[in-house]
Structure formats: C-alpha cells, structure tokens
C-alpha positions as CSV (number, residue, x, y, z in Angstrom):
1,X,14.0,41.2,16.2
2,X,11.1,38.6,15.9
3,X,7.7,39.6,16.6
4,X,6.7,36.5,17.9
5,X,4.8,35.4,21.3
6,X,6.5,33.8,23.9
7,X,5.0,30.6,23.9
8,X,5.1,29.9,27.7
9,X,3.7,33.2,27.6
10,X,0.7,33.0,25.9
11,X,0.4,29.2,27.8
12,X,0.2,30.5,31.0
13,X,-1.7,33.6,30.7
14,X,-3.6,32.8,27.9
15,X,-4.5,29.5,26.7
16,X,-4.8,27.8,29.9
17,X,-7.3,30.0,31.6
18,X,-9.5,29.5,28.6
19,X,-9.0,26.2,28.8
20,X,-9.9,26.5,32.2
21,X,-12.9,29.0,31.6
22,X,-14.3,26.0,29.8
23,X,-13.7,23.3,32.0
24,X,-11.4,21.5,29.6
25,X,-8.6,21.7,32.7
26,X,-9.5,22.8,36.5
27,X,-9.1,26.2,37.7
28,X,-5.5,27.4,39.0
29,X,-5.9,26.7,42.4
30,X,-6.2,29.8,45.1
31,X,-2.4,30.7,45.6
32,X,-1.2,28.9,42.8
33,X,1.9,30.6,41.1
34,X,0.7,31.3,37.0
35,X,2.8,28.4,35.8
36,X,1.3,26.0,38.3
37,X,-1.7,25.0,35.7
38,X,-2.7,21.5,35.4
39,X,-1.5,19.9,32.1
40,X,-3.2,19.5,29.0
41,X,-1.4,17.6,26.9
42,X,-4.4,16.9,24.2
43,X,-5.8,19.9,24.6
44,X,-2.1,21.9,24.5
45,X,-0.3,24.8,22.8
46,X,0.8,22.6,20.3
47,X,-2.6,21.8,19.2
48,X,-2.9,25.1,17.7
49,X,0.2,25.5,16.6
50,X,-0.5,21.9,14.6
51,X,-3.5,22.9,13.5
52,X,-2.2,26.1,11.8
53,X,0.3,25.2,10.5
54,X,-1.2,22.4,8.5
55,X,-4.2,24.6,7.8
56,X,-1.6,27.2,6.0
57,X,-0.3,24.7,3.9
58,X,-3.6,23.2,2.9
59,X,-4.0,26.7,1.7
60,X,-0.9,26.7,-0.4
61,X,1.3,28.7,2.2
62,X,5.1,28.7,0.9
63,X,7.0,26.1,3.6
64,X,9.6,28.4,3.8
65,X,6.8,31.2,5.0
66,X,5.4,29.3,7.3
67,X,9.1,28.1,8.3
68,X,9.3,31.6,9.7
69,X,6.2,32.5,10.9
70,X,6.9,29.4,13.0
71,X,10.2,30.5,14.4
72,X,11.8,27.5,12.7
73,X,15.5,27.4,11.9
74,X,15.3,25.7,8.8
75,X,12.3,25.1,6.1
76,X,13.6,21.7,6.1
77,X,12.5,21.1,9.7
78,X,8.6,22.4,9.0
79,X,8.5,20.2,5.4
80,X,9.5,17.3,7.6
81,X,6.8,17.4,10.1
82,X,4.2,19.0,7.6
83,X,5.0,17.4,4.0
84,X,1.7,15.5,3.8
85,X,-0.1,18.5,3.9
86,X,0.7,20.2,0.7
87,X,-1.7,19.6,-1.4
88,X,0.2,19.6,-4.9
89,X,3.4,18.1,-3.7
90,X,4.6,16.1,-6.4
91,X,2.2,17.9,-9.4
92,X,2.7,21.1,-9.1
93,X,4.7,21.1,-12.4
94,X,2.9,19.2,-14.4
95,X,1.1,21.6,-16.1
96,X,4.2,23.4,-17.2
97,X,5.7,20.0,-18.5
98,X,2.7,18.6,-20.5
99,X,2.9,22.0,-22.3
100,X,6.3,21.2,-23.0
101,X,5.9,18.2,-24.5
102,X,2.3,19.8,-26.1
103,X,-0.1,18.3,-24.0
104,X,1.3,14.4,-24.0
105,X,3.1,13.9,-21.2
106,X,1.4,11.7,-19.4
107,X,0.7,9.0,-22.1
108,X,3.0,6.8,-21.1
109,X,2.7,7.3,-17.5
110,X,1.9,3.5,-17.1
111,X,5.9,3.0,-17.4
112,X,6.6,5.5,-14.5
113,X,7.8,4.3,-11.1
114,X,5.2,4.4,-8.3
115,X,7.7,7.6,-7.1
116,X,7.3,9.6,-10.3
117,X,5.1,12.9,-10.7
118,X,1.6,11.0,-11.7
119,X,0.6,14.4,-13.6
C-alpha cells in the first residue's frame, strides 16, 4: 500500500485555498461544491510536483527513487521528462575510468564524437 496523497485531494483542499488565500485564484464561491475552484493552470499542482522533482535530481536523487516517490510505473518514464536535470549525466564515470587507464583518459578526447562522455 502506497503512502501517497491523493492528488485531487490535496488540490482541492489544499493547494487551491492557498492559492486562493493569496489571491493567486478567486475564492470558491458561496455554495460552491470543493472541486468547483477556478483553474490555475500556471500556478497548478504540477508546478510543485515539477519543481521537486527536478530539485531532487539536481541534488543527486537516484531516478529510480524519485520514480517511486513519484508514483511512476517505470523509472524510464521520470528520466524521460527529467534527464536534463541530472547534473553528472554522461561523467559520472569518468573518474573511475581515467584511474583505469592511470589518469590519461581524456588525452585524446579531441577524437571523441560530440556524444561521447567528455570526462
């Protein structure tokens, strides 16, 4: 079992009324229903959900992780919308690889493709 907030949820009886609080969308109207707040696409759910996520990775957060905390089905799915925001995608193994080859591996990195590691 998942621990994880309902998202319309936490929409309706959360983020929208302090979006509303500070004026960002207009108050539910007097005998509204709770789901009958006005939209706010820029300023939506997914805006935070965005915004952590990417901040997570920026930190060096595992994909798959984050995958989960997400509710995603696959890791796949999260490195597709997120990939940019690993920060040592592509160099990560460098390191382990110039020690390897004792510290030269990247002399000749002027013959590399533009889609090679640039370690």
């Amino acid at each position: 079992m998942s621990n994880a907030a309902s998202a319309n949820t936490w929409n309706t009886y959360t983020w929208k009324p302090a979006l509303a609080a500070v004026g960002s969308i207009p108050p539910l109207p007097e005998g509204a229903k709770p789901g009958q707040w006005a939209a706010a696409p820029k300023d939506g759910f997914h805006v935070l959900r965005h915004t952590y996520a990417s901040i997570r990775l920026e930190a060096g957060e595992s994909v798959v992780t984050l995958a989960r905390w997400l509710g995603r089905s696959s890791p796949a799915v999260t490195l597709g919308y997120y990939a940019h925001f690993v920060p040592e995608a592509g160099s990560k193994g460098c390191a382990p690889i110039d020690g390897l080859l004792g510290n030269q591996g990247g002399r000749d990195a002027s013959r590399n493709s533009p889609d090679s590691p640039q370690c």
